[in-house]
Structure formats: structure tokens, C-alpha cells
C-alpha positions as CSV (number, residue, x, y, z in Angstrom):
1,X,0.0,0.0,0.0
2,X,1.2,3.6,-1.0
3,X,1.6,5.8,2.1
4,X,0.6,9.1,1.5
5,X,2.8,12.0,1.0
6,X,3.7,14.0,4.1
7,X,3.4,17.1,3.1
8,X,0.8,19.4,2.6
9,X,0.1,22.3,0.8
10,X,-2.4,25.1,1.2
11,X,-2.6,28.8,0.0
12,X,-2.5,31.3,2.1
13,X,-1.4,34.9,1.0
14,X,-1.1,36.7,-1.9
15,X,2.7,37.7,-3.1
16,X,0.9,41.9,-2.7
17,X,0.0,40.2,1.2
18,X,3.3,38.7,1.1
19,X,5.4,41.5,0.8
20,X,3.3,44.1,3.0
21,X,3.9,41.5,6.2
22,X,7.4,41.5,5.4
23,X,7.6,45.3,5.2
24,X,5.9,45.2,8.7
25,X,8.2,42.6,10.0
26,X,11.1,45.0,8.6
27,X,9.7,47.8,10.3
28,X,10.2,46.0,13.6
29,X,14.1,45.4,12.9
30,X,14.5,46.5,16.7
31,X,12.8,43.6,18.0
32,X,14.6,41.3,15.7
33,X,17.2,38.9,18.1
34,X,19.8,37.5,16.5
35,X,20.3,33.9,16.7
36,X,24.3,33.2,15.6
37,X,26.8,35.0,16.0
38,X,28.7,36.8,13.0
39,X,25.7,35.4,10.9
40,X,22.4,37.2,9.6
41,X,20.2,34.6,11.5
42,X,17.3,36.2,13.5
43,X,13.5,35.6,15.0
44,X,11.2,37.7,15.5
45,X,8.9,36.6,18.6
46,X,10.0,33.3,21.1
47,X,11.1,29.8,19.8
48,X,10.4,26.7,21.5
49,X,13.5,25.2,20.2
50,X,15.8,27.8,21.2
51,X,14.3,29.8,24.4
52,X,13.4,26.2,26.0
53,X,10.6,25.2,27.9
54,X,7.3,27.3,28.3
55,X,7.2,27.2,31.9
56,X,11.3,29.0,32.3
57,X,13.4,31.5,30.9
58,X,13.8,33.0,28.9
59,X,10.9,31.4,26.6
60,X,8.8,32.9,29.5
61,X,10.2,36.4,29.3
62,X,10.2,36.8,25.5
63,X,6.6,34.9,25.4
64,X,5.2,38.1,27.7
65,X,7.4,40.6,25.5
66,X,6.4,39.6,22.1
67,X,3.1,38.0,21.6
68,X,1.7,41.3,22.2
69,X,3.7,42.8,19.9
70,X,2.5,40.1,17.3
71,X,-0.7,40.1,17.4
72,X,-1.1,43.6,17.1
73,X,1.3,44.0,14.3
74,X,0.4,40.5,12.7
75,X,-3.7,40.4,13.4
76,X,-4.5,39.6,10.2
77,X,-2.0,37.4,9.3
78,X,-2.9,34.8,12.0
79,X,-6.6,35.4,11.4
80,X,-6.0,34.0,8.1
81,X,-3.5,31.0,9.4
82,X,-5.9,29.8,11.7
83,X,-9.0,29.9,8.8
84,X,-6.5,27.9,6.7
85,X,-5.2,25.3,9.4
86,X,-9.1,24.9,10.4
87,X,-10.1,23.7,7.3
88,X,-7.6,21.6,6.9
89,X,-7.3,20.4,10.4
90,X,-10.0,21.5,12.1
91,X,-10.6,23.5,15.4
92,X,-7.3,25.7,16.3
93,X,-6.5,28.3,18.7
94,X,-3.7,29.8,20.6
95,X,-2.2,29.5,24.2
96,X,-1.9,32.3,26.5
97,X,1.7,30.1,28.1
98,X,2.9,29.3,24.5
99,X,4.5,32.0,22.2
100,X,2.4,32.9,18.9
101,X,3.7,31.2,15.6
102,X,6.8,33.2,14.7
103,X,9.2,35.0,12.2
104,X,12.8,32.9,10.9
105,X,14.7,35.6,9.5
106,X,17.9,34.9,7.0
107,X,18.2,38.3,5.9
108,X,20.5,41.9,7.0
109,X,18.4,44.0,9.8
110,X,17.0,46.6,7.5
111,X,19.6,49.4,6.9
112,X,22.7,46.9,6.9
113,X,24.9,45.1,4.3
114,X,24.8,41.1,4.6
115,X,27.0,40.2,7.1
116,X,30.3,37.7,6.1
117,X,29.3,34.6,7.5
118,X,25.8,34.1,6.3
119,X,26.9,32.9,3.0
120,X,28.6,29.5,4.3
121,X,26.1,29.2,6.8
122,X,22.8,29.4,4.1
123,X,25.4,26.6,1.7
124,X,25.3,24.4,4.5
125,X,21.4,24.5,5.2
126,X,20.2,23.7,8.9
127,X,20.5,20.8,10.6
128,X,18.7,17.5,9.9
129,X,16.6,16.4,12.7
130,X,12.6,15.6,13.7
131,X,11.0,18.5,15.2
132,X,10.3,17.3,19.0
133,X,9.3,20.6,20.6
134,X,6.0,20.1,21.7
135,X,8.3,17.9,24.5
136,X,9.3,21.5,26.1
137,X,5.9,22.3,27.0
138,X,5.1,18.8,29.0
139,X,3.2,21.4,32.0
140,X,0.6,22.7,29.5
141,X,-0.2,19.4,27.7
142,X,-0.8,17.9,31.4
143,X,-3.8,20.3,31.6
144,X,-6.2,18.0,28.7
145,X,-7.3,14.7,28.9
146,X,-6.4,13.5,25.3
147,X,-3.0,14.9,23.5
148,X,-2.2,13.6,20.3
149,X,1.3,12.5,20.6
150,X,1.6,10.5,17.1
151,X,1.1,13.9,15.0
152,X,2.9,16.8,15.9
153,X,1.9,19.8,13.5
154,X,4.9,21.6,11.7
155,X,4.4,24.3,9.1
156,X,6.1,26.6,7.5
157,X,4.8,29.6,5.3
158,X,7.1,31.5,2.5
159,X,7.0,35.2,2.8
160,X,10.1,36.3,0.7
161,X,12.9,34.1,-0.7
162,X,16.3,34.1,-2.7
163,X,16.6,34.6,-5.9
164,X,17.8,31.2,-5.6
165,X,14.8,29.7,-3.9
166,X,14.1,28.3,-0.9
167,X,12.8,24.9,0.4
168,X,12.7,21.9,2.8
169,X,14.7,18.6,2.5
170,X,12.8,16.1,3.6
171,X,13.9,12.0,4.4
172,X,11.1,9.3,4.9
173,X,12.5,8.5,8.2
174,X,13.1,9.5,11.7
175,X,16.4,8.8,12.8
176,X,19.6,10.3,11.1
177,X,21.3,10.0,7.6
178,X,24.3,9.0,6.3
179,X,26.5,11.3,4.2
180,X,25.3,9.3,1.3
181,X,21.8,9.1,2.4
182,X,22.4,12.7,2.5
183,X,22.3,13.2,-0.6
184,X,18.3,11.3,-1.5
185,X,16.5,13.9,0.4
186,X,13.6,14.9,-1.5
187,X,13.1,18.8,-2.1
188,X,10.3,20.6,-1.0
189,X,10.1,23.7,-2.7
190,X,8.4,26.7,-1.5
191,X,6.1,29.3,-3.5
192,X,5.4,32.6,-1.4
193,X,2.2,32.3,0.0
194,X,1.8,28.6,0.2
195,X,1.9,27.2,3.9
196,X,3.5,23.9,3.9
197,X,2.6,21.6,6.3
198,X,3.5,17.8,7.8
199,X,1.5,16.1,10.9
200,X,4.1,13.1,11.3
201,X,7.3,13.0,13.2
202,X,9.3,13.6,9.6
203,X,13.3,14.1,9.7
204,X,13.9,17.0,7.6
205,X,16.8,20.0,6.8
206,X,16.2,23.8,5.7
207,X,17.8,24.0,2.2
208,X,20.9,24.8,1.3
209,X,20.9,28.0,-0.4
210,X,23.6,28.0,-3.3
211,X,24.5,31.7,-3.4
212,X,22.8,34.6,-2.1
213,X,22.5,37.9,-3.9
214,X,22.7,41.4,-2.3
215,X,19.1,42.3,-1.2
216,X,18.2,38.5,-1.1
217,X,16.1,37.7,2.2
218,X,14.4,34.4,3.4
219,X,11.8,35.0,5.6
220,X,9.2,32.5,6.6
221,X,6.2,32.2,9.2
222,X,6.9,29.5,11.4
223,X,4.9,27.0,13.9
224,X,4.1,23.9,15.3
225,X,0.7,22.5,16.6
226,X,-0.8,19.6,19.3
227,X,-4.3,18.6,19.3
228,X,-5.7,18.7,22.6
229,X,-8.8,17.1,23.2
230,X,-10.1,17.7,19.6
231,X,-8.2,21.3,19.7
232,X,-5.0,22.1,17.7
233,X,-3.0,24.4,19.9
234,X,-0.6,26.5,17.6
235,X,2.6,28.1,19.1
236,X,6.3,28.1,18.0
């Protein structure tokens, strides 16, 4: 029997809605925290996978700071999310403990030039692995009677890319690759607007991106999901 294909694929934005949230996003530069150092790698808003656990710092801190900021500057653009995920999912919502789905930002902070190491950093893509954050958040899920364990919701929506294109690699496993095995990852590509999706513990790999161009930026919406007694809870 064929398995179906992991991924999903659902429009979302326009590229006229794409590029007005990214002008927003650019007009928060302040609030943007770097992420590596030496390297044009920033978020905008708190991530589960590098603040930690929901219930400590400094995922705490930066939940409290920035989902405010977020959902005023971003109403629409979650309004829409959760109309898309809903139809496709079914029931979703937020959590007041868990930060809104938020910004990954390869690109200069608005005003400056690329900085030197972003280049070999974008060749090398990011690192394979399965996305396991919903295990950071263990004193929120304990509050439901039935969690979903066996499909963990990633997704990722496109906002601007490289002149060289963006994407997901993607193995049909969940446990690590070889440096040969490496090299049969399926491409996802992704088309601005289009929120990609995958309910499965999948082992996947940002991209490489082969060569980036003065003014290039990748900028994607990014988030996970649980379903919680019939609920999708969305957060990142």
C-alpha cells in the first residue's frame, strides 16, 4: 500500500500580502534577536526550540514581551492562518503560556549590508533532525485529557525568498542519515504564499541555499501544533 505523501500544501497569502507583512516585519528590525553570531540569522517573537521550555526563561520572558507585539502587528495574518489550518485540520486556537507562531529571518536588519558569515552558513542548510518541541511544553499538555502525541503539526509559510529559492529537504524517516543518504533527500520547494505543512514525526533539513545575492532575504512564518482534546494548539 502507497503511504501518502507527508506534506501538505495550502494557500494562504497573496505575493501583494506577502510583501506588505514583510515590510511590517522589517519595520520591527529592533525587536529582531539574533540567533548566531557573526551570521544574519534572527527571530522575530519566542522559539520553543531555542528559548526552552514554556514554563522557564527566557521562553517565558520573551513569550510576555512579544506575543503582544505580534498580534497587534500581525492580526490579520494569523486570522488568516488559523482559517486555513481549520479547514484543513479542524478546530485551532492559541495558548496564553505558549509564544504565537513566529518570524525565521535569514536576511541583514533593515539598513545593513549582509553580514560575512551568512553565506557558508545558508550553503550548509540547517540541521537535519525531527521536530520534537512540543516535548518543552510537558506542564501545558498535562492540563487536557487526550494529546495527540503520534502527530505533531509543523508548518512553514514563504514570505520572501532568494533569488535562488528556498525549500525543505525532507527523508522518509526518523532517525539520522548518512553522508550518502544525505544526498536522497527529496526537495520541497516553496512558492510565497503557500503554507506547507506535515503532521508526522518527519526528519527534515532547511535548504541549502547556493548563493545569495545582495538584497536576497528568506523570511518565513513559522509554527508547530498539538491537538488537545479535539483542539490544535498553535505556538512556535
Amino acid at each position: 500500500m502507497t503511504l501518502p505523501h507527508p506534506i501538505r500544501r495550502h494557500a494562504l497569502l497573496t505575493p501583494e500580502q506577502c510583501t506588505n507583512v514583510v515590510q511590517t516585519i522589517c519595520a520591527l528590525g529592533s525587536h529582531w534577536l539574533q540567533r548566531a553570531e557573526g551570521i544574519d540569522f534572527y527571530t522575530l517573537g519566542a522559539a520553543s526550540y531555542l528559548d526552552g521550555a514554556c514554563d522557564r526563561e527566557p521562553y517565558r520572558t520573551r513569550c510576555d514581551r512579544d506575543n503582544a507585539l505580534l498580534r497587534a502587528s500581525f492580526a490579520d495574518l494569523y486570522s488568516d492562518l488559523c482559517a486555513v489550518l481549520t479547514d484543513a485540520l479542524g478546530p485551532v486556537r492559541f495558548h496564553p503560556q505558549l509564544a504565537l507562531p513566529g518570524f525565521h529571518l535569514f536576511a541583514p536588519r533593515p539598513g545593513h549590508d549582509l553580514l560575512p558569515g551568512t553565506q557558508a552558513f545558508a550553503s550548509a542548510g540547517g540541521s537535519v533532525h525531527v521536530d520534537l518541541q512540543h516535548r518543552a511544553h510537558g506542564s501545558v499538555w498535562q492540563g487536557f485529557e487526550r494529546v495527540d502525541w503520534a502527530r505533531p503539526l509543523s508548518f512553514t509559510l514563504a514570505l520572501a525568498l532568494p533569488a535562488c529559492g528556498g525549500g525543505l529537504r525532507i527523508w522518509p524517516r526518523t532517525t539520522g542519515v548518512t553522508e550518502a543518504e544525505a544526498e536522497q533527500a527529496e526537495l520541497v520547494s516553496y512558492r510565497l504564499g503557500e503554507l506547507v505543512s506535515f503532521t508526522q514525526p518527519l526528519l527534515h533539513q532547511i535548504a541549502p541555499a547556493a548563493l545569495l545575492q545582495a538584497g536576497d532575504q528568506r523570511i518565513t512564518l513559522q509554527g508547530h501544533g498539538l491537538c488537545c482534546d479535539g483542539t490544535w494548539l498553535l505556538y512556535f
